[in-house]
N, C-alpha and C positions, 0 to 999 in steps of 0.2 A: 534407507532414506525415506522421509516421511512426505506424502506427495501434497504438495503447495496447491490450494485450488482457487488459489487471488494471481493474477495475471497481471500484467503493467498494462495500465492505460484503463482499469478499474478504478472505480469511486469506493472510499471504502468508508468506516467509520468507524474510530478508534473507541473499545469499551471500555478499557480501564487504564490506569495510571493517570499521570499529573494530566495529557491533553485528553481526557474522557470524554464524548461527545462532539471531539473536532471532526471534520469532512476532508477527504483531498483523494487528490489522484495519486497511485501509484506509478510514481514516477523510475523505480527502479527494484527488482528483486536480487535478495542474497540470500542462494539455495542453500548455500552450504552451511548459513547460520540459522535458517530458517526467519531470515527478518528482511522487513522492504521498508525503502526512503518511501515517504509519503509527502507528498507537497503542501508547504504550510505549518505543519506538523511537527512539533516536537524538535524546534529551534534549540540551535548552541550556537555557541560565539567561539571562533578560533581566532589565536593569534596568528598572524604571517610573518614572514619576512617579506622585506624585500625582494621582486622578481620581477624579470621582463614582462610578464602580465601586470601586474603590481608593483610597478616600481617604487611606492609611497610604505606599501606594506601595511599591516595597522589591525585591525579585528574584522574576521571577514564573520556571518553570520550563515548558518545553513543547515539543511534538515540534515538530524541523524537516524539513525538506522530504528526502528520498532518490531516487535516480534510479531509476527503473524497473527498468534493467539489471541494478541489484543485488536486484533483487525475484525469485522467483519465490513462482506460486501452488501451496497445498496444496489434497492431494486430500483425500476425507471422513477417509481413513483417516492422514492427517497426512503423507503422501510430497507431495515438491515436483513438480509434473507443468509440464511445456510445453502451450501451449494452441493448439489447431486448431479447426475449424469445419466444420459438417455441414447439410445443409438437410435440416429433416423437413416434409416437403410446401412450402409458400411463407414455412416461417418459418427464418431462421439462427439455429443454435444455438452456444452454444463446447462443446468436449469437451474432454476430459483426452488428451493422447497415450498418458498409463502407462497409462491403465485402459479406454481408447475410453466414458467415461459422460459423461452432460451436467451440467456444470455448474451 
């Protein structure tokens, strides 16, 4: 398995495909596909039915799923960085490669 180094509750920035250059938080990861919902991102429209939440039913709207690859993460200062890793005393950290700061 390929280890994922974008975490939820990161800002990331989509490189390629139709949302190229959109922003958002990741709001949820899927390991096992290698892909994470991103907030804002890469909208679809589903139909519902009827249901006790939705009793009316009708086109609900909601991020779908993006591959990681097309992800990179933002540093504080809004630049998209690759991410490495540092040990300070017995704990692993991620860093930024642009800017060598912790995450």
């Amino acid at each position: 398995m390929k280890k994922i180094k974008i975490k939820t509750g990161d800002t990331v920035r989509v490189l390629a495909g139709d949302h190229k250059g959109a922003e958002g938080k990741v709001l949820r990861l899927i390991v096992e596909k290698d892909k994470a919902i991103v907030e804002g991102v890469n909208i679809v429209k589903r139909h519902s039915k009827p249901n006790a939440q939705n009793p009316q039913g009708g086109i609900v709207e909601k991020e779908a799923a993006i591959h990681i690859s097309n992800l990179s993460l933002l540093t504080a200062d809004g630049k998209p960085t690759r991410v490495g890793y540092q040990f300070n005393g017995d704990k692993k950290e991620r860093i930024s490669r642009r800017t060598n700061e912790v995450i």
